[in-house]
LUMBA-79484 format. One record per residue (C-alpha): residue number from 1; residue in one letter; x, y, z. Coordinates in Angstrom, 1 decimal, always signed. Example, Ala and Ser with C-alpha at 12.3 -4.5 7.8 and 13.67 -1.06 7.14 Angstrom:
BEGIN
{node 1,'A',{+12.3,-4.5,+7.8}}
{node 2,'S',{+13.7,-1.1,+7.1}}
***
This chain:
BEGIN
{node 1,'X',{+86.6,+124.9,+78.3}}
{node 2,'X',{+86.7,+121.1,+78.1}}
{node 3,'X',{+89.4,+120.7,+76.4}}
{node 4,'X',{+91.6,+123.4,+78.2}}
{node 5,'X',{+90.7,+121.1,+81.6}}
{node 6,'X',{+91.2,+117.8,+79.8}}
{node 7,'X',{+95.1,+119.2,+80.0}}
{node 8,'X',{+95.1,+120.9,+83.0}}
{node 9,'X',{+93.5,+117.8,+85.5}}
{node 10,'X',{+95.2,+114.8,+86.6}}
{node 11,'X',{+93.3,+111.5,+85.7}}
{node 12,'X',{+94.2,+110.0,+89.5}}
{node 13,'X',{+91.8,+113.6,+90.1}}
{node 14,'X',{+88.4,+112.1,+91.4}}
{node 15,'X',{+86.6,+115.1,+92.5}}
{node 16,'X',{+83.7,+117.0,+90.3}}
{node 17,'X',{+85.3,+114.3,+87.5}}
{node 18,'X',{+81.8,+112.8,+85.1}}
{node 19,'X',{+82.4,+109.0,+86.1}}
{node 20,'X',{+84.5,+109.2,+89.3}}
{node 21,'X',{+83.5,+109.6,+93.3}}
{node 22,'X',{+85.4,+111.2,+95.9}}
{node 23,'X',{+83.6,+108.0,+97.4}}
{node 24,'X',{+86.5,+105.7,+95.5}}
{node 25,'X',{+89.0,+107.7,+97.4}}
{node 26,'X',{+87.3,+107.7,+100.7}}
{node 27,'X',{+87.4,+103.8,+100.4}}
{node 28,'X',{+90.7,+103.4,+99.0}}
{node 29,'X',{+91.9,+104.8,+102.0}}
{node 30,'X',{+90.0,+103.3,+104.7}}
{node 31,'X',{+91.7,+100.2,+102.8}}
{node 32,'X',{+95.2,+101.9,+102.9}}
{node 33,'X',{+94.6,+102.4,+106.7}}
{node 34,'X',{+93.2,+98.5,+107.3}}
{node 35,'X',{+96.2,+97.3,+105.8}}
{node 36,'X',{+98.5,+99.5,+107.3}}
{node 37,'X',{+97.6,+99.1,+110.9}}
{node 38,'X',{+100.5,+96.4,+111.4}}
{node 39,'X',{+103.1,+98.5,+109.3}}
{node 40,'X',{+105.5,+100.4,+111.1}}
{node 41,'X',{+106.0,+103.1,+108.4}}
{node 42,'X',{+103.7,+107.4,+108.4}}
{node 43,'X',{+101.4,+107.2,+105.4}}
{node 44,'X',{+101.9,+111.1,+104.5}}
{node 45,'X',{+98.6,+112.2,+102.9}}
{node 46,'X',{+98.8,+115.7,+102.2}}
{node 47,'X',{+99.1,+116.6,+98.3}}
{node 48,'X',{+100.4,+119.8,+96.6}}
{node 49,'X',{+96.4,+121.1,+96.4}}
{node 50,'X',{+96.3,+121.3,+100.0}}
{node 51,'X',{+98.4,+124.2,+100.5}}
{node 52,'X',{+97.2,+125.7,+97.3}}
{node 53,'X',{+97.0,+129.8,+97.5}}
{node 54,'X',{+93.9,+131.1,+96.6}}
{node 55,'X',{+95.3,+134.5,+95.2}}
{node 56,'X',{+97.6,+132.4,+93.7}}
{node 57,'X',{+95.4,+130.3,+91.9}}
{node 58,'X',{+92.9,+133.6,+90.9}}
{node 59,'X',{+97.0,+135.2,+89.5}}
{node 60,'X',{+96.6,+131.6,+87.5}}
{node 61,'X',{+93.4,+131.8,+86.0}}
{node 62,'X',{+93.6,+135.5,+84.8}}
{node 63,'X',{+97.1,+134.9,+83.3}}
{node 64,'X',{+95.4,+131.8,+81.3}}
{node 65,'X',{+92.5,+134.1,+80.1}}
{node 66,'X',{+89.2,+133.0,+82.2}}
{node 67,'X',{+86.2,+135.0,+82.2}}
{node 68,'X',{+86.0,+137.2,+85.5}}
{node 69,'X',{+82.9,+135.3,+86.1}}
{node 70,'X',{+84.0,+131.9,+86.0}}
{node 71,'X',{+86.7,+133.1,+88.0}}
{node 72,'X',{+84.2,+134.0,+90.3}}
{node 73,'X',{+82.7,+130.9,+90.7}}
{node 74,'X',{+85.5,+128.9,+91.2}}
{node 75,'X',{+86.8,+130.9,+93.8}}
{node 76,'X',{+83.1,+131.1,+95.8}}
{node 77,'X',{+83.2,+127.0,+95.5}}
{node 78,'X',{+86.6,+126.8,+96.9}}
{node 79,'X',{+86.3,+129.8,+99.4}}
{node 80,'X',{+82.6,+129.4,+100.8}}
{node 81,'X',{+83.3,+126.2,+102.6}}
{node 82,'X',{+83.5,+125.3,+106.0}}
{node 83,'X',{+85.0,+121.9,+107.3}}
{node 84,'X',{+85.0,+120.0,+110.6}}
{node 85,'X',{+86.9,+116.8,+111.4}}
{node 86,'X',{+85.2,+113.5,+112.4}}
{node 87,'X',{+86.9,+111.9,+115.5}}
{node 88,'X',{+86.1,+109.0,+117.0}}
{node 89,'X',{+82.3,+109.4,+115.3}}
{node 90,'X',{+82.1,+113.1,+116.7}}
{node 91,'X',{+82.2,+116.1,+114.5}}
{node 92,'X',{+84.7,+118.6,+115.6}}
{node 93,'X',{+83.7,+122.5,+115.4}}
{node 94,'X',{+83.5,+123.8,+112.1}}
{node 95,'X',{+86.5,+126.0,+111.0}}
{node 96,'X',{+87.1,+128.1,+107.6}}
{node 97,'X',{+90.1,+126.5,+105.6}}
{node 98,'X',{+92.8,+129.5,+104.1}}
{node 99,'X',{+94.1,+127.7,+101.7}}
{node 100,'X',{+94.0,+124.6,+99.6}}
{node 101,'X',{+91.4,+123.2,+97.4}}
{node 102,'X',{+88.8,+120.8,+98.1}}
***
């Protein structure tokens, strides 16, 4: 499977990576936003993973051969999550994502 995902993921990919943090990203922005706060320009963030489909993705990784099972698991780590959004130090209410991969 390692070398099939050596292809497949982006090396600016930071997340569940051996060596790498979603920590590095979490700080490269708060830099990004520090040095930003004179500029008079919208930093869009949203990537291409963010409106990933699930059933999409599952179409994906039947057509490239996974096992059912591993397909399960990814799907369950994407799918089982709930998020909330920190504001001004205060934790919004959770809500269940639809789409997009974390």
């Amino acid at each position: 499977l390692r070398p099939l995902l050596d292809n497949l993921i982006s090396p600016m990919q930071s997340n569940f990576i051996s060596g790498k943090s979603t920590i590095d990203n979490a700080i490269i922005l708060e830099e990004v936003i520090h040095s930003m706060k004179s500029s008079r320009f919208k930093l869009n963030l949203e990537k291409a993973y963010d409106r990933m489909d699930w059933r999409f993705l599952h179409r994906v990784l039947c057509d490239f051969g996974f096992p059912d099972k591993i397909i399960s698991l990814i799907l369950h780590g994407i799918t089982s999550t709930s998020l909330c959004l920190l504001w001004n130090g205060k934790c919004s209410e959770q809500f269940l994502p639809k789409r997009g991969l974390r």
